[in-house]
GUBABA-263874 format. One record per residue: residue in three letters; x, y, z of N, C-alpha, C, O in turn. Coordinates in steps of 0.2 Angstrom, whole numbers, plus 5000, padded with zeros to 4 digits. Layout:
# GUBABA-263874
<"ALA"; <X; Y; Z>; <X; Y; Z>; <X; Y; Z>; <X; Y; Z>>,
...
This chain:
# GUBABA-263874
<"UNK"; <4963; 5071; 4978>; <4958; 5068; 4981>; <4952; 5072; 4981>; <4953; 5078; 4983>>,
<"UNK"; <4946; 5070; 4980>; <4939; 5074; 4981>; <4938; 5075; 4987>; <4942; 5073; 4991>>,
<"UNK"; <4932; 5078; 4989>; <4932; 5081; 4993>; <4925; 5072; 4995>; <4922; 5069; 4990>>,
<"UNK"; <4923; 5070; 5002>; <4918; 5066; 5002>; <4913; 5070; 5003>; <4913; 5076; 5004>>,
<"UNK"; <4907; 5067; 5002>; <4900; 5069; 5005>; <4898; 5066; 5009>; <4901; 5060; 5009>>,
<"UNK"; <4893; 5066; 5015>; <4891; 5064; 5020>; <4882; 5064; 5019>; <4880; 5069; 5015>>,
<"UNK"; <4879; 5061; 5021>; <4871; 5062; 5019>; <4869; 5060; 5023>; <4864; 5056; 5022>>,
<"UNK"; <4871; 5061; 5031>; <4868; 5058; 5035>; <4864; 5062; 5040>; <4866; 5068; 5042>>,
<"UNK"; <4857; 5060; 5042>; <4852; 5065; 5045>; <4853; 5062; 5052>; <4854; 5056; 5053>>,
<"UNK"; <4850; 5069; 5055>; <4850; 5068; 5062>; <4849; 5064; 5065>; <4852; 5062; 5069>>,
<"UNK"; <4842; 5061; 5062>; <4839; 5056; 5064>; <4843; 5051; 5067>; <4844; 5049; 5073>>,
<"UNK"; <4845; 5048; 5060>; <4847; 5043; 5058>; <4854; 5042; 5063>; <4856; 5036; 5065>>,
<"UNK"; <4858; 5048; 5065>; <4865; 5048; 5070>; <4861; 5049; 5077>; <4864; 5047; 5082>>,
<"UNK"; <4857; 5050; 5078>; <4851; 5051; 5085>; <4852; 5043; 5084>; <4857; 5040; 5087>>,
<"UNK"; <4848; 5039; 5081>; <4849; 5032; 5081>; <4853; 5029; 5083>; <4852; 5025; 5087>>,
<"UNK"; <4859; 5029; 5079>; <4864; 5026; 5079>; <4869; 5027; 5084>; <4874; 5023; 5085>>,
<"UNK"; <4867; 5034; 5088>; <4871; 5035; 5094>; <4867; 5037; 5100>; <4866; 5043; 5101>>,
<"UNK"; <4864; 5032; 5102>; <4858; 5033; 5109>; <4863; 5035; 5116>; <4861; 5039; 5119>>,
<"UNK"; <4868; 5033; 5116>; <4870; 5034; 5121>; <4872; 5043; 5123>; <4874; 5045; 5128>>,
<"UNK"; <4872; 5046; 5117>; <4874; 5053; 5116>; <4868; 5058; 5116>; <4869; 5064; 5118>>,
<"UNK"; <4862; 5057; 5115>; <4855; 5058; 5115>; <4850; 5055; 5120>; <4845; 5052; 5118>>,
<"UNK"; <4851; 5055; 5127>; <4846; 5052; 5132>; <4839; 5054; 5130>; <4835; 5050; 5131>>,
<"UNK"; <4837; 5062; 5126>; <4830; 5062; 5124>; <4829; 5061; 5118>; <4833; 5062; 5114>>,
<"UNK"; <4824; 5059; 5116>; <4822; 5057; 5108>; <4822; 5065; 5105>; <4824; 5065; 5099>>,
<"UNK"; <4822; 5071; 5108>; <4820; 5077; 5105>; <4827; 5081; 5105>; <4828; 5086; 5101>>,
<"UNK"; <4831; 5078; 5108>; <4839; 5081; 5108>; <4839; 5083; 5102>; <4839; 5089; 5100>>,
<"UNK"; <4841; 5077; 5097>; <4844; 5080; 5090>; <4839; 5087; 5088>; <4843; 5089; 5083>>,
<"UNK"; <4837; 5089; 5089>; <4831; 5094; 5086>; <4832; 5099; 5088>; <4831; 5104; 5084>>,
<"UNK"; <4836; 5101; 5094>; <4838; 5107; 5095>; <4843; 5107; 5092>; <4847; 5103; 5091>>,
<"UNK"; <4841; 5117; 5091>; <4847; 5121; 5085>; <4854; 5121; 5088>; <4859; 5119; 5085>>,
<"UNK"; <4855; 5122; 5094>; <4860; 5119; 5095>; <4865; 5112; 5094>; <4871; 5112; 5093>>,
<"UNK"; <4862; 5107; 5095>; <4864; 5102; 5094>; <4866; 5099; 5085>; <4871; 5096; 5083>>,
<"UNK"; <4860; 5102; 5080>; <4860; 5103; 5074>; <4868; 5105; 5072>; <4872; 5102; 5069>>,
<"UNK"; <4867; 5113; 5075>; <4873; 5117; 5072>; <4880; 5113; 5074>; <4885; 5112; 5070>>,
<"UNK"; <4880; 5112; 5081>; <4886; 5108; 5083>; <4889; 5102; 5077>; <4894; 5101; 5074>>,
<"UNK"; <4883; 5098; 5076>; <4885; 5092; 5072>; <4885; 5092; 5065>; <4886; 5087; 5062>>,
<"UNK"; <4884; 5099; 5061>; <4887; 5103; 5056>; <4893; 5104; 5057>; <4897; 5103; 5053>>,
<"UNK"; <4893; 5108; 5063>; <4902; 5110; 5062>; <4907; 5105; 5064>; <4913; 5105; 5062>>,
<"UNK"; <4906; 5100; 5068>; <4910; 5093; 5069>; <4911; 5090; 5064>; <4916; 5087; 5062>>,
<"UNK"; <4904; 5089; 5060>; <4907; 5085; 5052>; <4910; 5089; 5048>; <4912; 5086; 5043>>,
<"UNK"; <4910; 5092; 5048>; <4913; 5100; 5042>; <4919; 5097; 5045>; <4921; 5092; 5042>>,
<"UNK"; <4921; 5100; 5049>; <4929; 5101; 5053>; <4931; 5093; 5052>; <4936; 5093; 5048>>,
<"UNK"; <4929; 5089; 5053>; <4931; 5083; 5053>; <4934; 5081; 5044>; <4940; 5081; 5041>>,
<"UNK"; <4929; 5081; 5043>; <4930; 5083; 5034>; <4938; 5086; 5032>; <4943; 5084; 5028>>,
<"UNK"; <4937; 5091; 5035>; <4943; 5096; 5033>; <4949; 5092; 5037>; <4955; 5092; 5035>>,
<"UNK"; <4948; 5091; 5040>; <4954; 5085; 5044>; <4957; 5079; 5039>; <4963; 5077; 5038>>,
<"UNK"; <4954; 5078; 5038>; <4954; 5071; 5033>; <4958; 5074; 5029>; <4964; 5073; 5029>>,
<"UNK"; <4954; 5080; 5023>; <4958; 5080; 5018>; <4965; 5083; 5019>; <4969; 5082; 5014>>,
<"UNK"; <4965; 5087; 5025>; <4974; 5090; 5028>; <4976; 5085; 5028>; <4982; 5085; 5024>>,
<"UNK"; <4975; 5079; 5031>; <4979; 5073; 5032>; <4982; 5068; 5022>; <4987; 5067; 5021>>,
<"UNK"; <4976; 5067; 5018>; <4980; 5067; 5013>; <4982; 5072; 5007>; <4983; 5070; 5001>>,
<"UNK"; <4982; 5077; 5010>; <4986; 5084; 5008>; <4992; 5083; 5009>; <4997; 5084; 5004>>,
<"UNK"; <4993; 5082; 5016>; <5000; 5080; 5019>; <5002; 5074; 5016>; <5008; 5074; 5013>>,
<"UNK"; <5001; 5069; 5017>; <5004; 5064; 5015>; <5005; 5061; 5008>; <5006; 5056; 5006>>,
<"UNK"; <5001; 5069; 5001>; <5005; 5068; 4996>; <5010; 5072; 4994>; <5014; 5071; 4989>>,
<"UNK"; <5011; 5078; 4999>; <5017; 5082; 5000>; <5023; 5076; 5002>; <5028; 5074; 4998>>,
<"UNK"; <5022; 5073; 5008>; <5026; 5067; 5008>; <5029; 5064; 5002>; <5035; 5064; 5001>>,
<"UNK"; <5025; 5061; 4999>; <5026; 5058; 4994>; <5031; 5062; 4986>; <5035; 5060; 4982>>,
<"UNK"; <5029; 5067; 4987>; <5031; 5070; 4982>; <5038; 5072; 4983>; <5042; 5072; 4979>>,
<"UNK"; <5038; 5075; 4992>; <5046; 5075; 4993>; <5051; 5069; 4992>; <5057; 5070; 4993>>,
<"UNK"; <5048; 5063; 4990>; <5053; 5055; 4989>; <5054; 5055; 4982>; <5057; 5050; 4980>>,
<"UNK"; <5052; 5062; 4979>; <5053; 5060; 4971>; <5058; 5063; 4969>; <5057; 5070; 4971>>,
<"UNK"; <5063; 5062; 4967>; <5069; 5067; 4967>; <5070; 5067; 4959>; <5069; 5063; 4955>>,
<"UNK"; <5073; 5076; 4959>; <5074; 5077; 4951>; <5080; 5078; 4949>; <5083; 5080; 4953>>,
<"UNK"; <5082; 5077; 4943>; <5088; 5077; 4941>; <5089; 5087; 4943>; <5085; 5091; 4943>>,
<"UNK"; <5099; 5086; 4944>; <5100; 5093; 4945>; <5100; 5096; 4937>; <5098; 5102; 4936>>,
<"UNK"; <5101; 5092; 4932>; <5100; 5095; 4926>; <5097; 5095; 4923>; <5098; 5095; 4917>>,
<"UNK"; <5089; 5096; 4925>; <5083; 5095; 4921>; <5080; 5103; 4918>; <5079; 5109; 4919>>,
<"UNK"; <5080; 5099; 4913>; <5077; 5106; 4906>; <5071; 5109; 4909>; <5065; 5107; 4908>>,
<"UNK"; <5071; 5115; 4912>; <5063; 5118; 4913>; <5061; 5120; 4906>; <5055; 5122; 4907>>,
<"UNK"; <5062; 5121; 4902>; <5061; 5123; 4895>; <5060; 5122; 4892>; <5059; 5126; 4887>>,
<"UNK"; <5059; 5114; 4893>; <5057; 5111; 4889>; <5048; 5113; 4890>; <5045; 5116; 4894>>,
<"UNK"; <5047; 5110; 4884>; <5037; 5114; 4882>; <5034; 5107; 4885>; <5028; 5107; 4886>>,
<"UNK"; <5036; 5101; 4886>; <5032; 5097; 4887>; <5029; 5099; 4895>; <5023; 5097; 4895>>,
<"UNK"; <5033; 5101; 4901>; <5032; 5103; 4904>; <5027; 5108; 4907>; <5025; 5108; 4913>>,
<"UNK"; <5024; 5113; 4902>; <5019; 5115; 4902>; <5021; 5121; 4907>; <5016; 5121; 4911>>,
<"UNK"; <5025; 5125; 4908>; <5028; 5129; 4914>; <5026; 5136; 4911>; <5025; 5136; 4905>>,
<"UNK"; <5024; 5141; 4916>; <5023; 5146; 4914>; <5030; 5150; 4916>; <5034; 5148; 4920>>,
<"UNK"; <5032; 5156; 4911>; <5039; 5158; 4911>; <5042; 5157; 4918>; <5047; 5154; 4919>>,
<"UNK"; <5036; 5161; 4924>; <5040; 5164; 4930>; <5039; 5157; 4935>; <5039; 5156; 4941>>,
<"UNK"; <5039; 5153; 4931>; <5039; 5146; 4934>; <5046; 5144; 4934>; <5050; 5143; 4938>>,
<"UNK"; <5046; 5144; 4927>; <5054; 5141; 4923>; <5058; 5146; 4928>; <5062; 5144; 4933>>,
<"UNK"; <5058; 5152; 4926>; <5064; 5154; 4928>; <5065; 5151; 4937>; <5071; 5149; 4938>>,
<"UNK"; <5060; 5152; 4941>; <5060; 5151; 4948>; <5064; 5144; 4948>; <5070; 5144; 4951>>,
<"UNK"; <5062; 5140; 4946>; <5065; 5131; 4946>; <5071; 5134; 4943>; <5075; 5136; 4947>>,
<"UNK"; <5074; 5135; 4937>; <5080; 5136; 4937>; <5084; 5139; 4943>; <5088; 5136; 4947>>,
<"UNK"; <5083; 5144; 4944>; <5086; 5148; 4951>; <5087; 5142; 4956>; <5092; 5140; 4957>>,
<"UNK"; <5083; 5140; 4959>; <5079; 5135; 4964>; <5085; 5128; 4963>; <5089; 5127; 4967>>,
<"UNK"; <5084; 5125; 4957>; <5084; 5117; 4955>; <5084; 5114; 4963>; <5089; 5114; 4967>>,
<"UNK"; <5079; 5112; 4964>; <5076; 5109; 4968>; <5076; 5102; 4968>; <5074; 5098; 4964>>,
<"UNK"; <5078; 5098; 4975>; <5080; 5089; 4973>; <5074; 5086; 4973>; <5072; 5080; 4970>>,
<"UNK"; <5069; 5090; 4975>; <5061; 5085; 4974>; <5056; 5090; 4971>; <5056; 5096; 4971>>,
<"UNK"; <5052; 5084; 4970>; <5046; 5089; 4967>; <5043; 5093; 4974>; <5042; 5099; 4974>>,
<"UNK"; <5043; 5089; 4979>; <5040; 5092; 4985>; <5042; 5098; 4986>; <5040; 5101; 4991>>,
């Protein structure tokens, strides 16, 4: 998942939420600025924890055989990978 972008100016969220903004000059101060830099940052970062998480999920439903070839080259593994999964054989990819 990519990361989103957001293009939204103070203004424009000043407008769109009068009730949080009683003075037209609110948005404008650095305080308020930086606050709503770091809310949508953090928010941001939340989002993509949550579908971080839920392709971890997803990966733990994938289950692999106990005899699978790490050695094989289609797989594309680096040595200390192979050897780890053999040690490991692990039932999911999760």
């Amino acid at each position: 998942m990519g990361a989103r972008s957001y293009n939204l100016h103070l203004e424009d969220f000043a407008r769109l939420n009068p009730e949080i903004f009683s003075e037209p000059n609110d948005f404008f101060s650095p305080w308020m600025s930086e606050r709503l830099k770091s809310e949508s940052m953090y928010e941001r970062l939340v989002e993509e924890q949550r579908d971080e998480i839920e392709e971890v999920r997803r990966d733990e439903q994938l289950l692999l055989p106990y005899d699978m070839d790490y050695t094989n080259l289609q797989l594309s593994l680096s040595i200390e990978e192979k050897e780890k999964l053999m040690m490991a054989r692990p039932d999911t990819i999760g």
